[in-house]
TORKOL-4160 file (C-alpha; in steps of 0.2 Angstrom, whole numbers, padded with zeros to 4 digits, m for minus):
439
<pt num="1" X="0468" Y="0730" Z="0612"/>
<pt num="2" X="0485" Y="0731" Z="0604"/>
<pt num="3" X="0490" Y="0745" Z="0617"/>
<pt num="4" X="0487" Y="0731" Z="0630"/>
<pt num="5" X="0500" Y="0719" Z="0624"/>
<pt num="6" X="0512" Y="0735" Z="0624"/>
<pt num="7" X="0513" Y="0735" Z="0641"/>
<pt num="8" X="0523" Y="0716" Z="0645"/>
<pt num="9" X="0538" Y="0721" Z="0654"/>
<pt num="10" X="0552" Y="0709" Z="0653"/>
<pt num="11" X="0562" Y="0712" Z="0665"/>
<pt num="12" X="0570" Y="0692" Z="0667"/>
<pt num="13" X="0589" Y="0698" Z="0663"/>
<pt num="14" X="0591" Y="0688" Z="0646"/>
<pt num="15" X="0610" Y="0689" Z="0649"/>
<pt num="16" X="0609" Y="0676" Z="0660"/>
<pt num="17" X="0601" Y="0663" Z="0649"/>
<pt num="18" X="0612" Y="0647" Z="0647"/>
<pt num="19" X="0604" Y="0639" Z="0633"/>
<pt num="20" X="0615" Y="0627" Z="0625"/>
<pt num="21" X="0606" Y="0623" Z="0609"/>
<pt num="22" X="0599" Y="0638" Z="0603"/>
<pt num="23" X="0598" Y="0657" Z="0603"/>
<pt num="24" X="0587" Y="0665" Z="0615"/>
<pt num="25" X="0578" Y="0671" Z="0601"/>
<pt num="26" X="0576" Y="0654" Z="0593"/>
<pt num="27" X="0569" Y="0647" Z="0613"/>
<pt num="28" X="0557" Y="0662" Z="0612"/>
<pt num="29" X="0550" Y="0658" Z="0595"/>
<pt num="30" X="0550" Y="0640" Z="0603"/>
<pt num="31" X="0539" Y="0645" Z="0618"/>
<pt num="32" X="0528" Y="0656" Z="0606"/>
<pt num="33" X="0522" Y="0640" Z="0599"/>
<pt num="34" X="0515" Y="0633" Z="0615"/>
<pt num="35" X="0519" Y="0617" Z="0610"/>
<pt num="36" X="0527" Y="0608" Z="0625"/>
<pt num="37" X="0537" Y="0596" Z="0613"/>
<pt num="38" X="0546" Y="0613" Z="0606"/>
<pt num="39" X="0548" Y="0620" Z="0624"/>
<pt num="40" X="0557" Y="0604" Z="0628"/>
<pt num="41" X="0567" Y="0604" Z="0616"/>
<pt num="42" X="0575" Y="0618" Z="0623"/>
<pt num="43" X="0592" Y="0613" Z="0634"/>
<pt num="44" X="0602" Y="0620" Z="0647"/>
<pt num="45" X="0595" Y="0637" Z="0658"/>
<pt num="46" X="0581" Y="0650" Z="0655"/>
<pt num="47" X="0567" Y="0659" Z="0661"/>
<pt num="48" X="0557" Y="0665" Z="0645"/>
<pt num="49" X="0542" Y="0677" Z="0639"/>
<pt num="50" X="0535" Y="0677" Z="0622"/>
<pt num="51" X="0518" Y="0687" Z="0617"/>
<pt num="52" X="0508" Y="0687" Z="0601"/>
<pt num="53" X="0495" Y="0699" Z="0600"/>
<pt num="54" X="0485" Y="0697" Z="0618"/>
<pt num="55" X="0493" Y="0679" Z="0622"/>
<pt num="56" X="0509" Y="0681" Z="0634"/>
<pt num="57" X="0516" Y="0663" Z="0637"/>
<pt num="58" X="0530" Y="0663" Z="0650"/>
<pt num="59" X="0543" Y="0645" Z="0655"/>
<pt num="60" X="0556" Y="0643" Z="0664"/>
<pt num="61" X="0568" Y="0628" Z="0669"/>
<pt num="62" X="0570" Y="0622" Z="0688"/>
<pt num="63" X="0586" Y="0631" Z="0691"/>
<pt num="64" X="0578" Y="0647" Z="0687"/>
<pt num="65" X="0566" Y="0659" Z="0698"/>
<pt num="66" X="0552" Y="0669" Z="0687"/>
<pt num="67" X="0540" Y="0679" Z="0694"/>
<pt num="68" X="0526" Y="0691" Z="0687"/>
<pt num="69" X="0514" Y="0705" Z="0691"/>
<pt num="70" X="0499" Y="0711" Z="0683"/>
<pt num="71" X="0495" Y="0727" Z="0687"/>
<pt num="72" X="0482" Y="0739" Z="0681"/>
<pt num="73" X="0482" Y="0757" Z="0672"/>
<pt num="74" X="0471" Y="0767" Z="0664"/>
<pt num="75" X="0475" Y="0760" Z="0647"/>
<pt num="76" X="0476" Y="0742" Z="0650"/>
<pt num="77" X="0484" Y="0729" Z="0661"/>
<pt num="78" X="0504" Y="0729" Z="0661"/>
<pt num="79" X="0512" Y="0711" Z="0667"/>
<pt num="80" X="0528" Y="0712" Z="0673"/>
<pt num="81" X="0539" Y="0699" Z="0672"/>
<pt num="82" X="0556" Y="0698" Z="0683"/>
<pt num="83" X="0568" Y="0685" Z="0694"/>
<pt num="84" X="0561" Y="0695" Z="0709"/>
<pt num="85" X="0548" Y="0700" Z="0720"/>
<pt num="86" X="0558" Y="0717" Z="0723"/>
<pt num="87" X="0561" Y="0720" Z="0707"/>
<pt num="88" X="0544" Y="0719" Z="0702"/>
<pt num="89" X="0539" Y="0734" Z="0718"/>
<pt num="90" X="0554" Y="0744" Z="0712"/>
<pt num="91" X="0546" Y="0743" Z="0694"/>
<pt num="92" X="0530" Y="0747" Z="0700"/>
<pt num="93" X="0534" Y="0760" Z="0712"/>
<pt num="94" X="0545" Y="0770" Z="0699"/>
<pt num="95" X="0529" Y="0771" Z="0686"/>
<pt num="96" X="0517" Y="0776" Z="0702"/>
<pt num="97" X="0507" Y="0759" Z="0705"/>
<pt num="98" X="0515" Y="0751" Z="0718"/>
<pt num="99" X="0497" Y="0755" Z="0730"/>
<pt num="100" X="0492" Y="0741" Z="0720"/>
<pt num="101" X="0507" Y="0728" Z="0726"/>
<pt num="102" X="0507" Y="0717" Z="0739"/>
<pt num="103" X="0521" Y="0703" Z="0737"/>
<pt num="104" X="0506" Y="0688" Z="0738"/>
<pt num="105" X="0502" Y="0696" Z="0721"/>
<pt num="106" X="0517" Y="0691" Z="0712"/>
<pt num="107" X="0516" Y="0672" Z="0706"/>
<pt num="108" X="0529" Y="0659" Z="0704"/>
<pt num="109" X="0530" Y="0652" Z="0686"/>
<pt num="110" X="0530" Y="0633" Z="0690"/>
<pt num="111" X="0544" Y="0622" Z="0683"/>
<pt num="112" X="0541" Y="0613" Z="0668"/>
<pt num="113" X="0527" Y="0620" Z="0663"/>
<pt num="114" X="0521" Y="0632" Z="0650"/>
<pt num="115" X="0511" Y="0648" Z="0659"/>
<pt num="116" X="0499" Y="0655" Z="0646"/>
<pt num="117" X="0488" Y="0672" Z="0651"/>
<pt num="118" X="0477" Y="0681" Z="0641"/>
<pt num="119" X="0478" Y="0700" Z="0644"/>
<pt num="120" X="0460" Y="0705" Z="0639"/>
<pt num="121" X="0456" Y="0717" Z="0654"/>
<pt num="122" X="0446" Y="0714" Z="0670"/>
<pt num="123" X="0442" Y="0704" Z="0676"/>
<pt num="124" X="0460" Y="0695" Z="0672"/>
<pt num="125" X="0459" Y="0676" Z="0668"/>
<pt num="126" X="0464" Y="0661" Z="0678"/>
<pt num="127" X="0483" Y="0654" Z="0668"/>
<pt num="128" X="0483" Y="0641" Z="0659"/>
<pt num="129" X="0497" Y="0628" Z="0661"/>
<pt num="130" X="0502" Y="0614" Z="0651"/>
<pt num="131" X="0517" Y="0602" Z="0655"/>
<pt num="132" X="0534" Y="0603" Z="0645"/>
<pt num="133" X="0544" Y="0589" Z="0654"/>
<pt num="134" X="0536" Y="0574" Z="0658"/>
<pt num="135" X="0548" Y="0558" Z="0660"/>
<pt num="136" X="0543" Y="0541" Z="0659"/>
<pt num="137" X="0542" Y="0533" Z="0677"/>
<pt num="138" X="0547" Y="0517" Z="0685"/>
<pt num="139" X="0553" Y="0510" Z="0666"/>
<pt num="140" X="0570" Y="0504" Z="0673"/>
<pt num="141" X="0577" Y="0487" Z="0678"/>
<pt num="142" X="0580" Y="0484" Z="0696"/>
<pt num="143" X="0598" Y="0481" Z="0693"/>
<pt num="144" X="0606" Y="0495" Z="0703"/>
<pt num="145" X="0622" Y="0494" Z="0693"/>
<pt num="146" X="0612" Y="0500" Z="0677"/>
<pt num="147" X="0603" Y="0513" Z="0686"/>
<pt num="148" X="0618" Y="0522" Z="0695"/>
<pt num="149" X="0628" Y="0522" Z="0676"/>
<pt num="150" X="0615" Y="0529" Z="0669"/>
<pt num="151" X="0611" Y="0542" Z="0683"/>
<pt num="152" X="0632" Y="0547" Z="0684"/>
<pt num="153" X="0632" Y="0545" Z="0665"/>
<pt num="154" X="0619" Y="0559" Z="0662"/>
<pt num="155" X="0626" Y="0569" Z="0675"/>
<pt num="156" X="0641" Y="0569" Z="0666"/>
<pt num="157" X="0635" Y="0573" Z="0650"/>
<pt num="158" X="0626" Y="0590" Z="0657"/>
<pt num="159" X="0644" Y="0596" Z="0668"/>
<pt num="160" X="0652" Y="0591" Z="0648"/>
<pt num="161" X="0639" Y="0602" Z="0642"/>
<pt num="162" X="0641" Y="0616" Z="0653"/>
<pt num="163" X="0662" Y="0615" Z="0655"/>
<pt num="164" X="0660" Y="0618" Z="0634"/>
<pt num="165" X="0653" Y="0634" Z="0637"/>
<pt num="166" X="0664" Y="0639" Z="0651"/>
<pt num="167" X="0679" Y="0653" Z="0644"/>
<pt num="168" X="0695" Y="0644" Z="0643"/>
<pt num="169" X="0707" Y="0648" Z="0658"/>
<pt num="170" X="0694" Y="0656" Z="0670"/>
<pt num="171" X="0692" Y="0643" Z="0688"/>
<pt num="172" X="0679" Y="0632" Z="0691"/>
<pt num="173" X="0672" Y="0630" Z="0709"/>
<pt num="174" X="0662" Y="0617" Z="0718"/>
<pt num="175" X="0651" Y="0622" Z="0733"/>
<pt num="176" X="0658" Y="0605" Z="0743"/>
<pt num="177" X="0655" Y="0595" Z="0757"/>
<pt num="178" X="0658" Y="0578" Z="0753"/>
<pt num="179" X="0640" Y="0571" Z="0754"/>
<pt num="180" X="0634" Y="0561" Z="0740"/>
<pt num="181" X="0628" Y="0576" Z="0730"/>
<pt num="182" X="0643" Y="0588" Z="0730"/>
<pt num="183" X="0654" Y="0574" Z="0729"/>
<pt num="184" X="0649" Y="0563" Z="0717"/>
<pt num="185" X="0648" Y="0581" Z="0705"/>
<pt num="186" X="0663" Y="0586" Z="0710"/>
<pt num="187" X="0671" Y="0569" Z="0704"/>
<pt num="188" X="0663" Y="0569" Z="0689"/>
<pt num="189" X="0667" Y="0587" Z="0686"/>
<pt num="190" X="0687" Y="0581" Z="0691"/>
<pt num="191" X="0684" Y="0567" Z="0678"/>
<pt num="192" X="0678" Y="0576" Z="0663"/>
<pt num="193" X="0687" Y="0591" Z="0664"/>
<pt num="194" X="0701" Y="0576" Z="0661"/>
<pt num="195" X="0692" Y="0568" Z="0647"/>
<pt num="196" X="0689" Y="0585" Z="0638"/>
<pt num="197" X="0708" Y="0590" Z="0643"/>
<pt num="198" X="0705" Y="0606" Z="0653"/>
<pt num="199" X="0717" Y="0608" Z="0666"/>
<pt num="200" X="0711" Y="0600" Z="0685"/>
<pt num="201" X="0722" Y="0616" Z="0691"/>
<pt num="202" X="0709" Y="0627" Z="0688"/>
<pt num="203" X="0696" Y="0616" Z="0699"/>
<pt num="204" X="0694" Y="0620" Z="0718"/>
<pt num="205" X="0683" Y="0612" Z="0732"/>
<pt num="206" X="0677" Y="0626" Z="0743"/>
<pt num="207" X="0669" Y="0620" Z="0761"/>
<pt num="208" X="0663" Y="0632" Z="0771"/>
<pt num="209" X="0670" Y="0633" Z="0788"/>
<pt num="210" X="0659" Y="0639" Z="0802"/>
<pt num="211" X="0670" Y="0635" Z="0816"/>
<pt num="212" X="0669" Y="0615" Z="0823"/>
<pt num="213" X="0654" Y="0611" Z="0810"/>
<pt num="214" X="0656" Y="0594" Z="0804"/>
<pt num="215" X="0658" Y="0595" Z="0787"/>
<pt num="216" X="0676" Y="0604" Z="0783"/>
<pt num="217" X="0684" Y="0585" Z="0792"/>
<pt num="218" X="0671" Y="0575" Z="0779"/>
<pt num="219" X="0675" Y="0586" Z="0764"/>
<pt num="220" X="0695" Y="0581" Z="0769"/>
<pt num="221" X="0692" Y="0564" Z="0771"/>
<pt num="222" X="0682" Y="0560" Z="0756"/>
<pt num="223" X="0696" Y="0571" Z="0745"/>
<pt num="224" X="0711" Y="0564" Z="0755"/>
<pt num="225" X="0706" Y="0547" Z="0754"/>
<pt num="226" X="0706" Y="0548" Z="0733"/>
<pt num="227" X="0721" Y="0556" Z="0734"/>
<pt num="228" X="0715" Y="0571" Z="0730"/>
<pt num="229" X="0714" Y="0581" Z="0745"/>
<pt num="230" X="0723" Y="0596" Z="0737"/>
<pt num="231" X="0708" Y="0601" Z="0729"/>
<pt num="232" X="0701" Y="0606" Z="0745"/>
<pt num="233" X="0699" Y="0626" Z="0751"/>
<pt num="234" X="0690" Y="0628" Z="0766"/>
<pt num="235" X="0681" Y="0646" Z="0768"/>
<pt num="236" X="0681" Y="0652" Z="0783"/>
<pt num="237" X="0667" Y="0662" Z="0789"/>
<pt num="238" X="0666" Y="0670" Z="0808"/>
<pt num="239" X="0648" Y="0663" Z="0814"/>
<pt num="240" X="0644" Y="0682" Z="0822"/>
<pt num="241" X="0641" Y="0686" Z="0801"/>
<pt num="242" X="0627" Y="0674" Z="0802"/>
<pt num="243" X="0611" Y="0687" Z="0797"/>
<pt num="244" X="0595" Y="0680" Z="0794"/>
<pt num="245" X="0585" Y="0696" Z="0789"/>
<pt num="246" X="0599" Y="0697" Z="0777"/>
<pt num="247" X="0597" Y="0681" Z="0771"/>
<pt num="248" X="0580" Y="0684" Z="0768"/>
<pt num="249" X="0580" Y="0699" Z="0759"/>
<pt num="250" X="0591" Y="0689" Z="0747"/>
<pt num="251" X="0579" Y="0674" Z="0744"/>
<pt num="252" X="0563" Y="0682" Z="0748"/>
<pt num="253" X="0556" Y="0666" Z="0755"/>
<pt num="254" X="0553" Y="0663" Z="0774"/>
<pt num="255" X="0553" Y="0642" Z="0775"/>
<pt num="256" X="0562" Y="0638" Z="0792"/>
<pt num="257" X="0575" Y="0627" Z="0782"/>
<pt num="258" X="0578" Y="0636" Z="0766"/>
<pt num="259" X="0582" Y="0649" Z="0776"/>
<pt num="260" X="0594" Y="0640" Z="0786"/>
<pt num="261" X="0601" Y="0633" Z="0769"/>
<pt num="262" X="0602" Y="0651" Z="0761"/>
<pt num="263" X="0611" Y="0658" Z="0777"/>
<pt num="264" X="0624" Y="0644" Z="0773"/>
<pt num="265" X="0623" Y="0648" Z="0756"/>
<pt num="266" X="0626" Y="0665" Z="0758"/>
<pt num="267" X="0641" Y="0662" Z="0770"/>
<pt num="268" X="0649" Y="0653" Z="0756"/>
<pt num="269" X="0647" Y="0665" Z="0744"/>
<pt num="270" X="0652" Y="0679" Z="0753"/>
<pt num="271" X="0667" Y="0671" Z="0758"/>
<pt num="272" X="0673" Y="0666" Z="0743"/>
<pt num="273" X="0670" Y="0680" Z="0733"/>
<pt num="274" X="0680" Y="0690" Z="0747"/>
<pt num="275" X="0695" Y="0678" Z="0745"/>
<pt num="276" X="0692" Y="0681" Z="0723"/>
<pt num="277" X="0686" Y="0696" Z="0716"/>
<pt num="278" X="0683" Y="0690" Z="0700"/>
<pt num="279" X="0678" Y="0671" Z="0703"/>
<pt num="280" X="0663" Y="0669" Z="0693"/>
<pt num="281" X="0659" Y="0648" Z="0691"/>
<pt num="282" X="0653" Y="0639" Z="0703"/>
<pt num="283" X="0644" Y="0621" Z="0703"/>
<pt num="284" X="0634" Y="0613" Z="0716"/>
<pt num="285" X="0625" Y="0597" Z="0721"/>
<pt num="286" X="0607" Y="0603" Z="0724"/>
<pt num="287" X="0594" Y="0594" Z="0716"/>
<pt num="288" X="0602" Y="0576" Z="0721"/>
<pt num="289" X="0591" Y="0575" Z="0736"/>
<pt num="290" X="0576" Y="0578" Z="0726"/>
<pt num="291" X="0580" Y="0566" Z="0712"/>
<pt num="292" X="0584" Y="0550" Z="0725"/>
<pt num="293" X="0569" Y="0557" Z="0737"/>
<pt num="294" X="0581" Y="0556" Z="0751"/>
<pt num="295" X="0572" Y="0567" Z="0764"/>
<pt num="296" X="0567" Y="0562" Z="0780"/>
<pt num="297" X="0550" Y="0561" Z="0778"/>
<pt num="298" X="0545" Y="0559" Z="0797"/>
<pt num="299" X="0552" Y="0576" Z="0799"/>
<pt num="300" X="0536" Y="0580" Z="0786"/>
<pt num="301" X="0519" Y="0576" Z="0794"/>
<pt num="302" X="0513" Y="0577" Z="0776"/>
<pt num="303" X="0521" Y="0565" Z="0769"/>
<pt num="304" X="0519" Y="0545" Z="0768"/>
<pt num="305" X="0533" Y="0533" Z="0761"/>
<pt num="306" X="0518" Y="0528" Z="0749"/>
<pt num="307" X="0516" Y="0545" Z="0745"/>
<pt num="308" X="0536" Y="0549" Z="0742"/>
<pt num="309" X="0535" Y="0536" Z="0728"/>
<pt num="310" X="0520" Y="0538" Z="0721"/>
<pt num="311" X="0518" Y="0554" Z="0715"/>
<pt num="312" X="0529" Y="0559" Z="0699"/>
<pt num="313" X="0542" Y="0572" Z="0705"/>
<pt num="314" X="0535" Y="0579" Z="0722"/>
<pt num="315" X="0549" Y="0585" Z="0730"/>
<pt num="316" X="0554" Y="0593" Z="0713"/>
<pt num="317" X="0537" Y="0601" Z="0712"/>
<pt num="318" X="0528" Y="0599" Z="0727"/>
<pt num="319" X="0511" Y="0593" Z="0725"/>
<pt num="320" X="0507" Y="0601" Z="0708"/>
<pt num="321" X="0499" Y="0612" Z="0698"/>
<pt num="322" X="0480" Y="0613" Z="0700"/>
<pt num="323" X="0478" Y="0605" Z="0716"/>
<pt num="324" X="0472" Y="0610" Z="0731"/>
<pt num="325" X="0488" Y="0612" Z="0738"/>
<pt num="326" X="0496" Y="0623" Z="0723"/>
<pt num="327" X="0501" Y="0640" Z="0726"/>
<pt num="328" X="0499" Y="0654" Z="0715"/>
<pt num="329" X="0512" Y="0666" Z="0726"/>
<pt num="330" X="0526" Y="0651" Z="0726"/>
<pt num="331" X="0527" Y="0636" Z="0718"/>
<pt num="332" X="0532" Y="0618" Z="0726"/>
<pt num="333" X="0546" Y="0610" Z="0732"/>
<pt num="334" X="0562" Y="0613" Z="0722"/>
<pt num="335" X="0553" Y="0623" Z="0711"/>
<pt num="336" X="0550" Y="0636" Z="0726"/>
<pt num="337" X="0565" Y="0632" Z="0736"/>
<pt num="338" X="0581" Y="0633" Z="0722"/>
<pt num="339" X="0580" Y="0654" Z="0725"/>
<pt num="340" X="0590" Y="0646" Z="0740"/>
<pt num="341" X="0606" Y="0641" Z="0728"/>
<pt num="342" X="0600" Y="0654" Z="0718"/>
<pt num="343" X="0599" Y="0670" Z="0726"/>
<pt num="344" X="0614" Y="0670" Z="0735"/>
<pt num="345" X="0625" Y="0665" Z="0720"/>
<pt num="346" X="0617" Y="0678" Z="0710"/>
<pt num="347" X="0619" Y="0691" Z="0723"/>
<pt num="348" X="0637" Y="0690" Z="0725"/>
<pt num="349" X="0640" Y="0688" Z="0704"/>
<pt num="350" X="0641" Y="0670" Z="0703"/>
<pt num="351" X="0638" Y="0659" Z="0687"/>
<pt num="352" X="0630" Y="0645" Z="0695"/>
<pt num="353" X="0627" Y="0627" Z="0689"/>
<pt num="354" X="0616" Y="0613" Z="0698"/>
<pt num="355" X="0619" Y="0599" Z="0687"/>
<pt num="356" X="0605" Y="0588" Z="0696"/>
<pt num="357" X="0593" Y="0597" Z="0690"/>
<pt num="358" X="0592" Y="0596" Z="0673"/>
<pt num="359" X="0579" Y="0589" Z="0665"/>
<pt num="360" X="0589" Y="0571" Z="0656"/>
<pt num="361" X="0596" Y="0568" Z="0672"/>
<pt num="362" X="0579" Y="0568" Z="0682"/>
<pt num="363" X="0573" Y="0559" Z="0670"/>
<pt num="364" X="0584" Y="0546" Z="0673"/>
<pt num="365" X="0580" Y="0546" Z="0694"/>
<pt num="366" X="0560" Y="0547" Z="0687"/>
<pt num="367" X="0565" Y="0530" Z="0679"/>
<pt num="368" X="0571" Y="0522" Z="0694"/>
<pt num="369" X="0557" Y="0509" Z="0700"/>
<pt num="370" X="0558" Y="0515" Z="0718"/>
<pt num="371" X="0542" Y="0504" Z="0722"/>
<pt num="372" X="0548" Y="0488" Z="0717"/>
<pt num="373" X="0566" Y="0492" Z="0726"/>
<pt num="374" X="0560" Y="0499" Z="0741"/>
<pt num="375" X="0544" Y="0487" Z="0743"/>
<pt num="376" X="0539" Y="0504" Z="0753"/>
<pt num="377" X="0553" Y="0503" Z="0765"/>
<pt num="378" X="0557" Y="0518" Z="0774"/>
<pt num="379" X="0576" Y="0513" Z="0778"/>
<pt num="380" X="0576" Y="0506" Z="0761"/>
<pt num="381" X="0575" Y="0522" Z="0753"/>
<pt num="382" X="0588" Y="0530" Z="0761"/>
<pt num="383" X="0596" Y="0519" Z="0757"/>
<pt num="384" X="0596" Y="0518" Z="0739"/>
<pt num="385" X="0604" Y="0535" Z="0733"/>
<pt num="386" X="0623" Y="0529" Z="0741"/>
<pt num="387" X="0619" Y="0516" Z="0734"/>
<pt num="388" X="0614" Y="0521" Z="0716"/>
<pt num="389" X="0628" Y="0537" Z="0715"/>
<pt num="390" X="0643" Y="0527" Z="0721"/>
<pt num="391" X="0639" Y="0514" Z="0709"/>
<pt num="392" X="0638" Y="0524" Z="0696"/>
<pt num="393" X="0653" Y="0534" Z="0701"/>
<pt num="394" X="0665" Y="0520" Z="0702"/>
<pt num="395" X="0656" Y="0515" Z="0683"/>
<pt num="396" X="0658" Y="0530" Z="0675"/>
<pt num="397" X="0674" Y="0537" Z="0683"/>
<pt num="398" X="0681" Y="0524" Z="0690"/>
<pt num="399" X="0682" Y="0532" Z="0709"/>
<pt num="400" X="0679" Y="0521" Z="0723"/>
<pt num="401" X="0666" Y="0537" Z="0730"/>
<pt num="402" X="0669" Y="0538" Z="0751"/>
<pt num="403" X="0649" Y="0537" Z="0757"/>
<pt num="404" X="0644" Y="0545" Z="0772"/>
<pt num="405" X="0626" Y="0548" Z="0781"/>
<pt num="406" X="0616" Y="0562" Z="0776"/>
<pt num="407" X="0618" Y="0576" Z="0784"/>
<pt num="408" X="0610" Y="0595" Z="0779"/>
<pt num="409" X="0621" Y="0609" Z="0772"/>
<pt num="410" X="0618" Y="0621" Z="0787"/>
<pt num="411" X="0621" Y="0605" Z="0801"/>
<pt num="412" X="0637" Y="0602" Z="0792"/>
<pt num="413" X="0644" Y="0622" Z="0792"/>
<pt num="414" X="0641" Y="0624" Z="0811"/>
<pt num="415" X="0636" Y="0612" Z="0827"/>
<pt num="416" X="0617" Y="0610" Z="0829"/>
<pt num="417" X="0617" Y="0620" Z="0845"/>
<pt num="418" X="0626" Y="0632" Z="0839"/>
<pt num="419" X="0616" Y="0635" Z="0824"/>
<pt num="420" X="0600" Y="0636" Z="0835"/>
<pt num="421" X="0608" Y="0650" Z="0843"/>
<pt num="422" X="0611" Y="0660" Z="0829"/>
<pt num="423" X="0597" Y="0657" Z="0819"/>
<pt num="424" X="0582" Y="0653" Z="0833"/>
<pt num="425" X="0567" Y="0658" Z="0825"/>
<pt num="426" X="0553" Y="0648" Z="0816"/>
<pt num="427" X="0543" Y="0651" Z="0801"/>
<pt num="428" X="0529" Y="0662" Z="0808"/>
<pt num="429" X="0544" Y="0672" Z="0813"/>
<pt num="430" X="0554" Y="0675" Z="0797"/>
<pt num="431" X="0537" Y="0676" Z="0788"/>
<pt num="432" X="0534" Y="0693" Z="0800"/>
<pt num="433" X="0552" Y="0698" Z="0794"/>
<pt num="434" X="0548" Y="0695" Z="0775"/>
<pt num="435" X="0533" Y="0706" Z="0776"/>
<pt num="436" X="0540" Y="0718" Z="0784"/>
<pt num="437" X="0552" Y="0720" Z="0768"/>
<pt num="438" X="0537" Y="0730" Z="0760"/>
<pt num="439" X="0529" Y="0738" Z="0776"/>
């Protein structure tokens, strides 16, 4: 059986890795355990394969997309691991098996969990998963001074983290808008590169600039009124450049609003790696929405208020592993959706950083008793996260953080009509043009 195992091809570029605490040999020895206490105990970014003998265990963090394939030959199965769908095709069409492909056959390794196949032949076994992060919920105070310190303090601690390993002298971006996610990072990031004394010269806030979208004003009044408006760059981005099937292609994901998202994303990216060569860092706010459930959840005939707060992480992981609503192709809510931030940062060389969605600082936002502050008010839920991340703003770095409604990235880079006509399709639409990628 050995020639079986043989065949596990990693192709998850290990190069991009950002664990903190250990080597990525030492998280693969971790993960080979399958214990998920030694899995959690691995910090910062990865997406990891171990095997031992016809046991292949596969985890990755939330910021990071992982995918696999198991395909037959001859000898034995071969599982292919990779970042992306078309990575896995090309893979497959250079060794002669890509009759066998169809991109509903790759599978998503769910955040936070540990994937465990057995590679025994045909028919191939059902994965096993078993949970590596599970934070305590609801075990708080209601005192939302406490929450919001603890929320910004953890926040902090991960950009500390992350600026350490950041090469002296190169700049550090944030993707900006001056919502509360962007924002309060941004802030924080301003406030520890002052605390580890890096030079705030070598920050910049980059909005992008669609033409007349509301968000370049918001990002100039939130800077200006802290006085520190100089940190603004605005990127802009002629709207004609706005290409979905691009977009798409990049992600490889067809949700109506991710796409939307990405397009922005993309835009960004683009744009600022056309003004900078050789920019590599960037940060971002994604994840904040998830963490304080600030969706509008009657957008989402799904959902229920009592739902949002009930179940443990659901906008992070949708409705979870092993139940009737999990998919094997793509995982859940952030999970699924972060090849969004992702992709397009990856695809035009970026480093990126989403310090919202580490593990501690979920944790955190997990802790938050959202039943007892709510008492399952809609319009209290919203507002909360303002709330909870200016407090814990002004306690951490002393900023009086400006608060404005939400608003989505792709509604703030260009006018809502305007949007509609450049990118006027639904779902069943860019699905088609997914699909087509591999006709």
């Amino acid at each position: 059986m050995d020639h079986y195992i043989e065949r596990v091809v990693d192709l998850t570029e290990p190069e991009t890795n950002q664990i903190l605490n250990l080597t990525v040999e030492e998280a693969r020895a971790h993960l080979l355990t399958g214990r998920p206490d030694a899995v959690r105990g691995i910090h910062g970014s990865f997406a990891l394969i171990a095997r031992e003998g016809k046991t292949v265990r596969m985890a990755r963090s939330l910021d990071r997309p992982m995918r696999y394939f198991l395909a037959k030959r001859q000898e034995g199965p071969v599982l292919i691991v990779a970042p992306r769908i078309d990575t896995i095709y090309n893979w497959l069409k250079g060794e002669g098996l890509e009759a066998q492909f169809h991109p509903s056959y790759t599978r998503m390794v769910p955040a936070h969990y540990i994937v465990e196949l057995q590679l025994i032949g045909c028919p191939d076994p059902d994965p096993v998963y078993a949970r590596f992060f599970t934070p305590v919920s609801a075990s708080l105070s209601t005192d939302l001074d406490e929450i919001g310190k603890r929320y910004i303090s953890a926040l902090a601690e991960e950009i500390s983290q992350w600026l350490k390993q950041v090469p002296e002298q190169e700049p550090i971006g944030v993707c900006f808008s001056g919502g509360i996610d962007s924002g309060s990072v941004f802030l924080t990031t301003y406030f520890v590169m002052q605390r580890l004394a890096i030079s705030p010269s070598r920050l910049k806030a980059f909005v992008l600039d669609l033409g007349k979208g509301p968000d370049v004003e918001q990002a100039r009044a939130f800077l200006d009124a802290l006085g520190l408006g100089l940190f603004l760059e605005p990127i802009e981005v002629a709207p004609s450049t706005l290409n979905t099937e691009q977009t798409i292609r990049i992600i490889e994901d067809y949700k109506s609003l991710d796409v939307e998202s990405a397009t922005m994303a993309v835009a960004l990216c683009g744009g600022i790696r056309e003004r900078y060569p050789e920019w590599k860092f960037l940060l971002d706010g994604d994840g904040g929405d998830e963490n304080l459930k600030d969706y509008p959840i009657e957008e989402n005939p799904e959902l229920t208020i009592r739902s949002v707060v009930n179940n443990q992480m659901l906008y992070q992981e949708g409705w979870g592993v092993g139940k009737i609503k999990h998919s094997l192709t793509y995982s859940g809510g952030l999970s699924r959706s972060y090849t969004r931030t992702y992709a397009p940062a990856h695809h035009f060389g970026f480093s990126g950083f989403s310090p919202y969605t580490r593990p501690d600082v979920i944790a955190v936002a997990e802790a938050i008793p959202f039943i007892k502050l709510t008492e399952y008010s809609v319009e209290r839920l919203y507002e909360l996260k303002g709330e909870i991340v200016s407090r814990g703003i002004a306690a951490v770095t002393g900023f009086k953080m400006p608060v404005f409604p939400k608003r989505r990235f792709q509604h703030g880079a260009i006018p809502e009509d305007a949007l509609r006509t450049r990118l006027p399709w639904r779902e069943a639409e860019y699905r088609k043009k997914f699909l087509s990628l591999y006709l």
